[in-house]
C-alpha positions in Angstrom: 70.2 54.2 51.1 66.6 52.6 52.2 65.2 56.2 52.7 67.3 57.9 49.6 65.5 55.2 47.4 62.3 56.1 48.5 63.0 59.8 48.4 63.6 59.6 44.9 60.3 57.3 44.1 58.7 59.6 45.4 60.0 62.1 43.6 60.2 60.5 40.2 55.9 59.5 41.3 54.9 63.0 42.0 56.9 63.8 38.2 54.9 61.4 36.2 51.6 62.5 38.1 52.3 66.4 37.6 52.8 65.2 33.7 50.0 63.4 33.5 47.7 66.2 35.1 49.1 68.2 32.3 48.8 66.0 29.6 45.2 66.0 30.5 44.8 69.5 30.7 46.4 70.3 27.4 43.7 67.4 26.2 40.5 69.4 27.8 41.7 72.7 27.0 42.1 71.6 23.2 38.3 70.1 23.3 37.2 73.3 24.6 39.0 75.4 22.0 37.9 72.7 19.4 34.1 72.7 19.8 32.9 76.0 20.2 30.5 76.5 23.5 27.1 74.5 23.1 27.8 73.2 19.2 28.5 69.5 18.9 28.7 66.8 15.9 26.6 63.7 16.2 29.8 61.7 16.8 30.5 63.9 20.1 26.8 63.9 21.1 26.8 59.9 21.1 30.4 58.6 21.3 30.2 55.6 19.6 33.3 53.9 20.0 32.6 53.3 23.5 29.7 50.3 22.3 31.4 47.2 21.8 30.0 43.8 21.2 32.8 42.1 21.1 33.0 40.9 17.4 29.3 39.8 18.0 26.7 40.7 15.0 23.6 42.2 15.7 20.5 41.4 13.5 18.5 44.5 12.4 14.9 43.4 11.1 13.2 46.0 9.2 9.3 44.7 9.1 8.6 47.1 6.2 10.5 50.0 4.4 9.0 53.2 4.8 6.9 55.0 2.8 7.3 51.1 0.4 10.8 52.2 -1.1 13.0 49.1 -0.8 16.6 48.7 -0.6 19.1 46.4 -1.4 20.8 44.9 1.5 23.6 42.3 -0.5 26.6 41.3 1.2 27.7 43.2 4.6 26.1 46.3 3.5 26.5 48.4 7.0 30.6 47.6 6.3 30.8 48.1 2.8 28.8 51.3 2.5 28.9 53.2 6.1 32.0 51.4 7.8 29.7 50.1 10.7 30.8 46.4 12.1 29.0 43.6 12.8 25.8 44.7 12.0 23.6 42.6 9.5 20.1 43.8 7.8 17.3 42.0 6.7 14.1 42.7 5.4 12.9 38.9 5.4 10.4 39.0 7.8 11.4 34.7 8.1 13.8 36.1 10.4 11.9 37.4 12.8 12.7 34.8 15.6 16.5 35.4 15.3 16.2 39.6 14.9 18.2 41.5 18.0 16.1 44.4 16.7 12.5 44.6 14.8 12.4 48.3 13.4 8.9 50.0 12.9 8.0 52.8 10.8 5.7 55.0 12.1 3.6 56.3 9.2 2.5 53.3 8.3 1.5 52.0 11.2 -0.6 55.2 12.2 -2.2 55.3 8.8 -3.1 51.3 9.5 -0.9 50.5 6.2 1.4 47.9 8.3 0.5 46.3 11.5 2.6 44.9 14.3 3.6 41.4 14.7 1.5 41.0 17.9 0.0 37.5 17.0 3.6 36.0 16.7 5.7 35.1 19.5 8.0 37.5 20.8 11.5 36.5 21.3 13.3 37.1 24.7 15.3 39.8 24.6 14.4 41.1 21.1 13.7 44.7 21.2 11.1 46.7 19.2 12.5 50.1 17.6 9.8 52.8 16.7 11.4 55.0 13.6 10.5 58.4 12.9 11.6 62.0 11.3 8.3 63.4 11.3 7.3 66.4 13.2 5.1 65.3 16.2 1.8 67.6 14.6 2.0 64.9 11.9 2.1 61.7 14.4 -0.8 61.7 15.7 -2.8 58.7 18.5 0.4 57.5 19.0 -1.4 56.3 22.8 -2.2 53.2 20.9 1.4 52.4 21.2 2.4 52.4 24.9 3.9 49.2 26.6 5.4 48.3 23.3 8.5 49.8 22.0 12.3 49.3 23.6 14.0 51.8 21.7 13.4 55.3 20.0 15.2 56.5 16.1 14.4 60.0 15.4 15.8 63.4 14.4 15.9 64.0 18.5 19.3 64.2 20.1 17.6 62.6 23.3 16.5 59.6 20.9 18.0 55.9 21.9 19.0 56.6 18.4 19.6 60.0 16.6 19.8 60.3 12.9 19.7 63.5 12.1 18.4 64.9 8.2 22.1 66.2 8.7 25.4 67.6 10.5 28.5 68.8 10.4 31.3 66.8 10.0 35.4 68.2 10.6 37.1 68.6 7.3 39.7 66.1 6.2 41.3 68.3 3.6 42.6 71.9 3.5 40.0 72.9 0.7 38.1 75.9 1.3 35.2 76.9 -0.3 34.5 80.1 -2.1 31.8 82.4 -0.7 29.3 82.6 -3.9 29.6 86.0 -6.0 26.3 85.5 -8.3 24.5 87.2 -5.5 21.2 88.6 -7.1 18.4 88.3 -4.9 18.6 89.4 -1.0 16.1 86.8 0.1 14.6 83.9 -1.5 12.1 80.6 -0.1 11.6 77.6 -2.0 7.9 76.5 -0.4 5.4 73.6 -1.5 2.9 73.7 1.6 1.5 76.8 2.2 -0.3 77.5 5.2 -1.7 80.8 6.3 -2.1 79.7 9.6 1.5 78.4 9.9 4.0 80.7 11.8 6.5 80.5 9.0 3.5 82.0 6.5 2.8 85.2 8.7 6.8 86.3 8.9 7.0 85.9 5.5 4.2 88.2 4.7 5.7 90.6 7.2 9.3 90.2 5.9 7.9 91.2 2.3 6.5 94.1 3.9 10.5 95.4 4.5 12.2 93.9 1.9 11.8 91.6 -1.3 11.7 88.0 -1.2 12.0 85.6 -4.5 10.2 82.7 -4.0 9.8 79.3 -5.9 8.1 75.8 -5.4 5.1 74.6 -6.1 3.1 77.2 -4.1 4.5 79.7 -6.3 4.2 78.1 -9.6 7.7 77.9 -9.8 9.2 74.4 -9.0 12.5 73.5 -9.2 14.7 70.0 -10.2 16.5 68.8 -8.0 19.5 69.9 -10.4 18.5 73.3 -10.8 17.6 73.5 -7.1 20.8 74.5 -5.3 22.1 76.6 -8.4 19.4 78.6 -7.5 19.8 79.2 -3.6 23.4 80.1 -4.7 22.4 83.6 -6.6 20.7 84.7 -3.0 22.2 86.2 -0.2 19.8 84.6 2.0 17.6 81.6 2.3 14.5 81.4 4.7 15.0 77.7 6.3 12.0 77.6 7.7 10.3 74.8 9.3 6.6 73.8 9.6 6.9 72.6 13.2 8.4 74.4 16.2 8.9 70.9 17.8 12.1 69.8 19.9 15.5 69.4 17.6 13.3 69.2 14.0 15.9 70.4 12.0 15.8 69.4 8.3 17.4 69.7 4.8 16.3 73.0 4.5 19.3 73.9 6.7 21.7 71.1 5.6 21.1 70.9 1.8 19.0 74.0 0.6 21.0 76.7 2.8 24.5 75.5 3.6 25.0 73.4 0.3 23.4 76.1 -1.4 25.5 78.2 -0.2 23.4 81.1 1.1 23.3 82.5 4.8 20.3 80.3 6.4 17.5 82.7 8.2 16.0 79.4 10.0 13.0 79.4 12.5 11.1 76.3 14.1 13.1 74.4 16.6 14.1 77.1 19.5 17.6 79.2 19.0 19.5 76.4 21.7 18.4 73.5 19.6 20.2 75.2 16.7 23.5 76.0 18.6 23.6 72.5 19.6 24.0 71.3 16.1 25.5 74.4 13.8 28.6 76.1 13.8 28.1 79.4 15.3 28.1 82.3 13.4 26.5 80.2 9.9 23.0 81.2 10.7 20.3 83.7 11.6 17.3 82.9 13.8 14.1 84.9 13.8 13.9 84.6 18.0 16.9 87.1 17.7 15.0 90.1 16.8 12.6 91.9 18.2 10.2 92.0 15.4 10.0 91.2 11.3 10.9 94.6 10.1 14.0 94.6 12.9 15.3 91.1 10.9 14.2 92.8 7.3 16.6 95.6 8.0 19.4 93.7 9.3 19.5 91.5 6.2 19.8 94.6 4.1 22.4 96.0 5.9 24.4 92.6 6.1 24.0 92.3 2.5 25.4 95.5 1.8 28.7 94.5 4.1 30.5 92.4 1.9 33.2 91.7 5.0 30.8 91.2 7.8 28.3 88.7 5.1 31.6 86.8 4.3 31.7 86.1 8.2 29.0 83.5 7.7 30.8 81.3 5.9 34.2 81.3 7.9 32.7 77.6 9.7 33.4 76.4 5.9 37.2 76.3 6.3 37.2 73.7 8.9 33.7 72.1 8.5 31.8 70.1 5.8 27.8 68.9 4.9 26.8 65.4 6.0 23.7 64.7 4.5 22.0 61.7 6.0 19.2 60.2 3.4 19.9 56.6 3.0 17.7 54.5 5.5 19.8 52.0 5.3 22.1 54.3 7.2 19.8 55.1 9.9 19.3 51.5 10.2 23.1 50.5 11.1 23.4 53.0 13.5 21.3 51.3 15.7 24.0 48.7 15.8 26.4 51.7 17.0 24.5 52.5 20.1 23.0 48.7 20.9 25.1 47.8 23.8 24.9 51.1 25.1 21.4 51.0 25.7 19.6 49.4 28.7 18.0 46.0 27.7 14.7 46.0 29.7 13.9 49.7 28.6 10.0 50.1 27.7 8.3 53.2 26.3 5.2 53.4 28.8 3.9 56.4 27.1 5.5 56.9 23.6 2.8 60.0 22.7 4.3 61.6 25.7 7.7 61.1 24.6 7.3 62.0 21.1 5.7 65.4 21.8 6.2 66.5 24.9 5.1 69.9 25.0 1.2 68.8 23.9 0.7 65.8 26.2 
């Protein structure tokens, strides 16, 4: 009876195993099939839930708000508004003895508007955060800061940090939005900052050279509300999202809110094509790398345009995805609290230039 027991442990063991490899295969399989090849949401890029404090608060300092824009920061504002424990915020710089985290923003320091704290003495442990979502052209002698910041919140998916200008969240709801039909321009460009020199001027001028493009803003004489803005966008079959920087994972609300809110098929350039795959569902824009030249990308909007089926393709992600816009510092600042355990405590950014722009230094 000894060895028929065992037979059967055995037996009912190897059962339980062979389920449990299958529950686990069913579980990958569905993750593949969920997110498409190379496209992930913030959440899957930095899985929060695996940062746990225990119930402990941590203490966000922010030593000044950027660009001099204050917030209020009453009651458990990273709960209330964003769902994001234990985190407190201050901006009372009396607390700068009892602060987890002292956040810097970078403008000000590098146009000598703020300085650092560096007559007062730093607390053990206390970590300094350096803040930006600029491109790196604009953050210049950034040398001056080595040996001094713990911790990195940008737009970069490599950041300590990311907060992104936006992403793409799953939708909660069944509701599915309608392609547009007041097309009546092929191609239009909202642009303040004009730059002949810039890459995003020269395809322009080429791209008019195939086909029309409206364009509006203040370079053009033709600026638009914020109300009026995305109404606008919405009677074009294309918007060019482009950016002023080719640098690493700059990405900004000319995708998020101008294109995909808008509701026109983004024509993006700047960041590489892989840095856009990472981020957007596939098949929702079109990157000027793909073509071999301007007129190549002129024509194929034409034709795509003229496809009512194949244009209507570019907005299929819509019926199981949604715009996140992320605009509220505030925000950005409680996420640190997300990843703050999850980060090693004696990290120290020797060369912070080198970090922030890579490809120069």
């Amino acid at each position: 009876m000894g060895c028929a027991n065992t037979k059967r442990l055995q037996v009912s063991y190897m059962r339980k195993s062979l389920l449990l490899i299958f529950f686990l295969c069913f579980f990958l399989l569905s993750l593949l099939n969920g997110w498409p090849e190379g496209f992930q949401t913030l959440t899957a890029i930095n899985p929060f839930t695996n940062c746990s404090r225990g119930g402990r608060n941590v203490t966000i300092l922010v030593w000044y708000w950027p660009f001099g824009r204050s917030f209020t920061l009453k009651g458990d504002m990273c709960w209330d508004r964003f769902q994001i424990p234990h985190c407190r915020l201050s901006d009372k710089r009396s607390m700068f003895p009892l602060a987890d985290v002292v956040v810097f923003h970078s403008q000000e320091l590098l146009l000598g508007q703020q300085k650092l704290p560096s007559d007062l003495p730093r607390p053990q442990g206390q970590r300094w955060a350096w803040m930006s979502l600029e491109a790196p052209p604009n953050e210049t002698n950034l040398h001056q800061f080595a040996h001094l910041f713990n911790m990195t919140v940008t737009y970069r998916r490599d950041a300590d940090v990311t907060v992104p200008y936006g992403e793409v969240q799953p939708k909660e709801d069944g509701d599915v939005e309608e392609v547009p039909q007041n097309k009546s321009s092929l191609v239009c460009w909202v642009v303040s900052n004009y730059n002949t020199q810039h890459r995003r001027s020269q395809v322009y001028k080429n791209l008019t050279e195939t086909i029309p493009v409206k364009v509006y803003g203040r370079w053009a004489r033709k600026p638009l509300t914020s109300r009026s803005l995305l109404h606008t966008i919405s009677c074009c079959y294309f918007y060019l999202a482009f950016e002023n920087s080719g640098s690493k994972d700059y990405i900004t609300e000319k995708l998020w809110r101008n294109a995909y809110q808008g509701g026109a098929v983004p024509v993006v350039m700047g960041p590489p094509l892989d840095d856009y795959k990472a981020v957007a569902p596939p098949k929702s824009f079109i990157h000027v790398d793909e073509f071999s030249s301007v007129k190549e990308l002129g024509n194929y909007l034409q034709q795509l345009a003229e496809d009512k089926e194949r244009y209507r393709e570019y907005f299929t992600w819509k019926q199981k995805w949604r715009v996140k816009l992320h605009t509220d510092w505030r925000e950005r600042l409680c996420r640190i609290c997300l990843q703050y355990d999850c980060l090693p405590q004696h990290k120290v950014y020797s060369d912070l230039a080198a970090w922030a722009n890579p490809v120069s230094t």
